[in-house]
C-alpha positions in Angstrom: 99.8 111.3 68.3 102.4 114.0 69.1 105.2 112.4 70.5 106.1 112.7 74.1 108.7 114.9 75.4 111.4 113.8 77.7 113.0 115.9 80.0 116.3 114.9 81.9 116.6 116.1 85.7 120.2 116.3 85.6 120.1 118.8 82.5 122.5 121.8 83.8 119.4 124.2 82.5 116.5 122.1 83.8 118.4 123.0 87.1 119.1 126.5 86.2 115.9 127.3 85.4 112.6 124.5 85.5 109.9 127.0 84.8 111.3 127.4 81.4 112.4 124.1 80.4 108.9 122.4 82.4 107.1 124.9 80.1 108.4 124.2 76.6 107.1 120.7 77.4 104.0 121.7 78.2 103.3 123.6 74.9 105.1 120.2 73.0 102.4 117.6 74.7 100.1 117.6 77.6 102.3 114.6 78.3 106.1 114.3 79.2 108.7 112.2 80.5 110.9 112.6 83.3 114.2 111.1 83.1 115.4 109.9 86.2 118.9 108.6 87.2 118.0 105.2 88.8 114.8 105.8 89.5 113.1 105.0 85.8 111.0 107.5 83.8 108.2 109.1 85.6 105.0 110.2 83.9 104.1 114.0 83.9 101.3 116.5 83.3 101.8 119.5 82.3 99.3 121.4 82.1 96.8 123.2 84.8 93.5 121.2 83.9 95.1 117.8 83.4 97.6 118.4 86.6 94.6 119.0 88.7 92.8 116.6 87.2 94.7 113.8 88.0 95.6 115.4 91.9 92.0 114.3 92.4 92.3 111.1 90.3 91.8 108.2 92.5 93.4 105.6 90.0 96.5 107.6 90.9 97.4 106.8 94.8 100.2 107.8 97.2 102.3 105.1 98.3 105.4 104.6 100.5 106.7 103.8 97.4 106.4 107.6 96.4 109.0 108.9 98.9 112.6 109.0 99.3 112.8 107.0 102.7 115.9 107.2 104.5 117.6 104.3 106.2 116.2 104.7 109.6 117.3 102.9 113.1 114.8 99.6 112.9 112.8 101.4 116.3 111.7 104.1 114.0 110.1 102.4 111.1 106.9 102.0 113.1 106.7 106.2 112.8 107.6 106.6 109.4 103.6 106.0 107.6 102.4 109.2 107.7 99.0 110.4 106.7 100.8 111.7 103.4 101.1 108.0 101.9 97.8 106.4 103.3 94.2 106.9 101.0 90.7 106.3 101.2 89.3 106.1 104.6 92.3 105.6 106.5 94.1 108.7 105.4 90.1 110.3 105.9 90.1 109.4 109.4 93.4 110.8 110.4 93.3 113.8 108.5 89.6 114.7 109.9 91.1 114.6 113.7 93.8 117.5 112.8 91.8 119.3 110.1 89.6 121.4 112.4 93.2 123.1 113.7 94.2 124.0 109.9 90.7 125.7 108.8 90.9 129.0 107.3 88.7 130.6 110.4 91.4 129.2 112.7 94.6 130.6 110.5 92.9 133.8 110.8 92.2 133.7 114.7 95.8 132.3 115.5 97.3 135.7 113.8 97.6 137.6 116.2 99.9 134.9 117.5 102.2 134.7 114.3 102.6 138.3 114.4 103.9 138.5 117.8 106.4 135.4 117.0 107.4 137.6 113.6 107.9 140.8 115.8 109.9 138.8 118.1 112.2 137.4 115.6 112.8 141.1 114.2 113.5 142.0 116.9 116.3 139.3 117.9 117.6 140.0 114.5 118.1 143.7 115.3 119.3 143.3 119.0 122.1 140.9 117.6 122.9 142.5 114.2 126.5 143.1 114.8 126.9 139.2 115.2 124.9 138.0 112.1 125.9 141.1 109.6 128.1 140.3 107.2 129.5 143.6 105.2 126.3 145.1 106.5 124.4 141.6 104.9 121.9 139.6 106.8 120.4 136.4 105.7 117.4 136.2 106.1 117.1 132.4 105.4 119.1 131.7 108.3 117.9 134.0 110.7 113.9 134.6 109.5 112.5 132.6 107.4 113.9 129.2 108.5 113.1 129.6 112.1 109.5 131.0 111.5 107.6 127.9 110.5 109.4 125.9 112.7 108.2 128.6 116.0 104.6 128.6 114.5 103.5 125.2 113.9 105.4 124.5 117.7 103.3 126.8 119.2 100.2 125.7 117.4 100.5 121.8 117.9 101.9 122.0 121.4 105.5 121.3 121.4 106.6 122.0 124.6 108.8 125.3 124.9 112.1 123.9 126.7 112.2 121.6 123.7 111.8 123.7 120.1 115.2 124.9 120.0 116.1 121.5 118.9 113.1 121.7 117.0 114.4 124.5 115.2 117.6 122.3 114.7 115.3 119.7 112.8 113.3 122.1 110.8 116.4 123.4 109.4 117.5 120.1 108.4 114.3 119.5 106.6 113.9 122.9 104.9 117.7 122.2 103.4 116.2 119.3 101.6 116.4 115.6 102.0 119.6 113.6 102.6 122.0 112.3 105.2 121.6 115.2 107.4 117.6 114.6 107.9 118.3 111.2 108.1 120.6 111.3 111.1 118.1 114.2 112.4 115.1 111.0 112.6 115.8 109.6 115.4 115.5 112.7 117.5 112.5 113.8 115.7 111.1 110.9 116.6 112.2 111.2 120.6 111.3 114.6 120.3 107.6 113.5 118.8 106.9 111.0 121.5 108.4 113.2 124.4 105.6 116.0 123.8 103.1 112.8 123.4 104.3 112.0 127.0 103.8 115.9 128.6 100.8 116.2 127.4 99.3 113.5 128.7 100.9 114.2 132.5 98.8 117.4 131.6 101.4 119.9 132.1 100.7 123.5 132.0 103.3 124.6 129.8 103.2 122.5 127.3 101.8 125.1 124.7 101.5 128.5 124.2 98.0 128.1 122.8 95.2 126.6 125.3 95.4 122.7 124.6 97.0 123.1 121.2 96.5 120.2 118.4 98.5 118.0 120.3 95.9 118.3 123.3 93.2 117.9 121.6 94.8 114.6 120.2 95.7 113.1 123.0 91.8 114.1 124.6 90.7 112.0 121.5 92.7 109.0 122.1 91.6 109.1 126.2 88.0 109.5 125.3 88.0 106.8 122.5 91.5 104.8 121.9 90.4 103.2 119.0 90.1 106.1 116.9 94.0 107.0 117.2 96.3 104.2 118.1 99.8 105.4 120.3 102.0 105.0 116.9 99.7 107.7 115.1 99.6 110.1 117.5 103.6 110.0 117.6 103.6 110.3 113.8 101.2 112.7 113.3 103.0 115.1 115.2 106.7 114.8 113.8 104.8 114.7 110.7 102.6 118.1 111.0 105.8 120.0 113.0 108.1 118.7 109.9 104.9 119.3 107.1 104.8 122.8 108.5 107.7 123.6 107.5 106.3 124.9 103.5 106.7 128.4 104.4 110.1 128.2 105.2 111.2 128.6 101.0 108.1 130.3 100.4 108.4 132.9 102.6 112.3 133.3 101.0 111.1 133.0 97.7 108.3 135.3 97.8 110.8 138.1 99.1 113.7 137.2 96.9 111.1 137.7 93.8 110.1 141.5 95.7 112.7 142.8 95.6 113.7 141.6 92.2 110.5 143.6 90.8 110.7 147.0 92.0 107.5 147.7 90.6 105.3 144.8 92.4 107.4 145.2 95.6 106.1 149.5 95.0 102.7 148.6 94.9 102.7 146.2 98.1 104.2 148.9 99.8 101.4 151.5 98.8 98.2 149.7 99.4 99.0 146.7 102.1 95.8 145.7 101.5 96.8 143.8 98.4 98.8 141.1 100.3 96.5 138.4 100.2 96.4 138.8 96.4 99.8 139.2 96.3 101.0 136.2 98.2 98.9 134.1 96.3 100.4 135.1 93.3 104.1 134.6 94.6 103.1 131.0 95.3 101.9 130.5 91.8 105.2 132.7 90.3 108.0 131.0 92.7 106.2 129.3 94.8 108.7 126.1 96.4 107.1 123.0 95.0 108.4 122.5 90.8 106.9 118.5 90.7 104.0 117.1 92.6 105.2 114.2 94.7 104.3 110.9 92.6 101.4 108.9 92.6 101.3 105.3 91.2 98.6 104.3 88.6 96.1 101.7 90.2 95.5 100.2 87.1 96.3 100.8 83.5 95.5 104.6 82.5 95.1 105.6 79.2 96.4 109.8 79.4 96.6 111.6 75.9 96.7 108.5 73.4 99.6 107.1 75.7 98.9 103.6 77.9 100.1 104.5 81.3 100.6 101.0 82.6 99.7 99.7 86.6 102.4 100.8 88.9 104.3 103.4 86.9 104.8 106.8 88.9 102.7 109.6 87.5 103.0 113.1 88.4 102.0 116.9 87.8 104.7 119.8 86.7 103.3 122.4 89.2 105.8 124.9 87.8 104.1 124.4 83.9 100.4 124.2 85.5 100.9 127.5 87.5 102.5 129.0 84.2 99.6 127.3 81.7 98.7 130.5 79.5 95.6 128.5 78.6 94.5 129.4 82.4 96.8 132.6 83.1 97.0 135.5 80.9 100.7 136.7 80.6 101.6 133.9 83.0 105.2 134.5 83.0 105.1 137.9 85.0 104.5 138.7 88.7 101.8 140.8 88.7 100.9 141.4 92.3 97.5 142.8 91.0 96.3 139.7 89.3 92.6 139.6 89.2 91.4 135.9 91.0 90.4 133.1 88.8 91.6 129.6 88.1 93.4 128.7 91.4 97.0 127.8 91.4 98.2 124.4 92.1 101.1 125.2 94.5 99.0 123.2 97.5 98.2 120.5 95.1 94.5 119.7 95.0 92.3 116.5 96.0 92.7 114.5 98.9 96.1 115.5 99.7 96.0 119.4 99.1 98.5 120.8 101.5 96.4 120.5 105.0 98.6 123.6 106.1 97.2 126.0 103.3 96.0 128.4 105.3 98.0 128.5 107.8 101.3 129.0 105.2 99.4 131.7 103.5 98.5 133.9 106.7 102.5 133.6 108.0 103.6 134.4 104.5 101.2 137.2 104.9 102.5 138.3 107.8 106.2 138.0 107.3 106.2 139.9 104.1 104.2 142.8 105.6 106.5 143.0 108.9 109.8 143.0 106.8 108.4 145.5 104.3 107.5 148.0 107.0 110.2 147.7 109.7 112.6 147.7 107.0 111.9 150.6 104.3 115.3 150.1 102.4 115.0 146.7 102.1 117.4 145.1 99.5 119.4 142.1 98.1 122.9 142.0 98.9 123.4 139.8 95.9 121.6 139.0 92.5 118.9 136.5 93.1 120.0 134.2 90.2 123.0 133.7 92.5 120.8 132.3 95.6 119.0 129.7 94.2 119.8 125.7 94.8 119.9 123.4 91.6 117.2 121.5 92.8 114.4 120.1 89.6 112.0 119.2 92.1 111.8 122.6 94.7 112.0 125.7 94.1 114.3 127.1 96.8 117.5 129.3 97.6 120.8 128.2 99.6 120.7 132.2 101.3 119.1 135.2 101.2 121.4 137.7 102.1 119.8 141.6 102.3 120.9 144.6 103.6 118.2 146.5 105.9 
């Protein structure tokens, strides 16, 4: 049996640079080890076909235990079980209530509606340049890409519009990563959560910029039928989904950052726009934010590749070596906006729990890439993208993007 291959988190270049170090474990064992400060070794796959595989496994199950819960005020525990660590029909019956606003069809129809919140952006960015430049710089983290998600997902569940400039506080917090900044931020999230709850069900007007929104049709739900969605969920599910949609904050900044790194793919989405779908669906399997899938727990003793993975231990998938697998992609170390389709990448996960927000992350990254390349011909970094990124094993994400227009 070839032996297992351990690989440290706190290495200095695991934290330079994961896609190389999660990929020379892959081609040592389908099977590694990740070495955890205080947390114990957690079980990994690294390669596309057994990753996605075991996504859809169910002897591998989310759990509270998965995430890193902060210490929360007692009064929001209630709040803090969402949909992303519940299975089997429970998790099913939530997740088919808010599906139907997350569809493909319904990315595509609500479009028109990121573009005008992109355009608007752009445009607050250039009516204000002279206070966010910096030497002619503008991060674009800051000012772009961190506020998007946060303005899209607000406007598609139903947060009321008074209220998502504190929403816009929160997102940042979230998109910075976890720690003692989000959790300080809970409380409010969750205030902020039950407040639009409350406004929707006075029924007032302005309570979203889309007729009814997902929070509408929630609360509709829960008058016509109460026992389908108790109050608690309905508070959770919306922190959760506002917070969730979130994804395209480092996606968005990634996916630029790697443009205009390769003058050559960032050339050809500039000459044929009608290669962007392609194209962002490469980024997200080149750079795309999430390195680790979060952890499942085995339900029972699982045998993986020779090795007795025992009850209870944490198993999960090296996204970073699964996208990269050169049993699946050919060359799979460049960005080739051109890439023909074939074996999807695993950058949503798979299963169950694949990322409920797909669609809707791919259409804004869509659109935000296309607005910035064509209101903004010269485009460029202000500083070498190796110098941007966050030592982070588990995300893939930079601390600025600073450009010059």
């Amino acid at each position: 049996m070839t032996p297992v291959p351990e690989v440290d988190l706190t290495d200095p270049e695991v934290l330079r640079d994961p896609f190389t170090a999660y990929g020379r474990a892959r081609e040592r064992a389908p099977l590694a080890r990740l070495l955890i400060p205080g947390l114990g070794p957690i079980w990994a796959l690294a390669r596309h076909d057994d990753a996605r595989s075991m996504l859809a496994d169910a002897r591998f199950e989310l759990t509270a235990d998965s995430f890193m819960r902060p210490q929360v005020p007692d009064d929001c525990l209630p709040y803090m079980r969402t949909m992303s660590e519940m299975s089997g029909p429970e998790h099913a019956r939530l997740r088919q209530l808010v599906a139907p606003a997350f569809t493909p069809r319904r990315a595509a129809e609500f479009r028109p509606r990121i573009e005008a919140l992109v355009e608007a952006l752009l445009d607050d960015l250039l009516d204000d340049l002279p206070a966010q430049a910096d030497g002619g710089r503008v991060d674009l983290l800051r000012h772009f890409a961190r506020p998007l998600p946060m303005d899209v997902i607000c406007a598609l569940v139903g947060i009321p519009e008074q209220d998502r400039p504190r929403w816009r506080e929160w997102g940042a917090t979230v998109a910075a990563g976890a720690g003692q900044d989000f959790a300080r931020a809970i409380p409010g999230i969750m205030a902020g959560a039950a407040d639009a709850v409350a406004a929707a069900r006075a029924g007032h007007s302005g309570h979203s910029d889309e007729p009814g929104g997902v929070l509408g049709e929630l609360v509709r739900v829960q008058a016509e039928n109460g026992d389908r969605l108790s109050d608690t969920e309905i508070v959770t599910l919306v922190w959760h989904l506002v917070l969730a949609g979130q994804t395209p904050t480092n996606l968005i900044a990634n996916a630029v950052a790697a443009l205009l790194s390769h003058p050559a793919q960032l050339a050809a989405v500039r000459a044929d726009p009608a290669l962007m779908p392609g194209a962002v669906e490469e980024l997200i399997r080149w750079c795309g934010p999430t390195l680790l899938a979060i952890p499942r727990h085995a339900r029972q003793d699982v045998e993986l590749h020779g090795v007795t993975v025992p009850e209870g231990a944490k198993v999960t998938a090296l996204i970073a070596a699964a996208n990269r697998d050169p049993r699946v992609f050919d060359d799979p170390d460049r960005l080739e906006v051109t890439r023909a389709p074939g074996a999807g990448h695993l950058g949503f996960a798979h299963g169950p729990h694949f990322c409920l927000g797909a669609s809707l992350a791919r259409v804004q990254t869509q659109v935000a890439i296309a607005a910035l390349l064509r209101r903004f011909p010269g485009l460029a970094l202000a500083v070498p993208a190796d110098e941007l990124r966050a030592p982070d094993p588990g995300t893939w994400r930079l601390t600025a993007l600073p450009v010059t227009l």
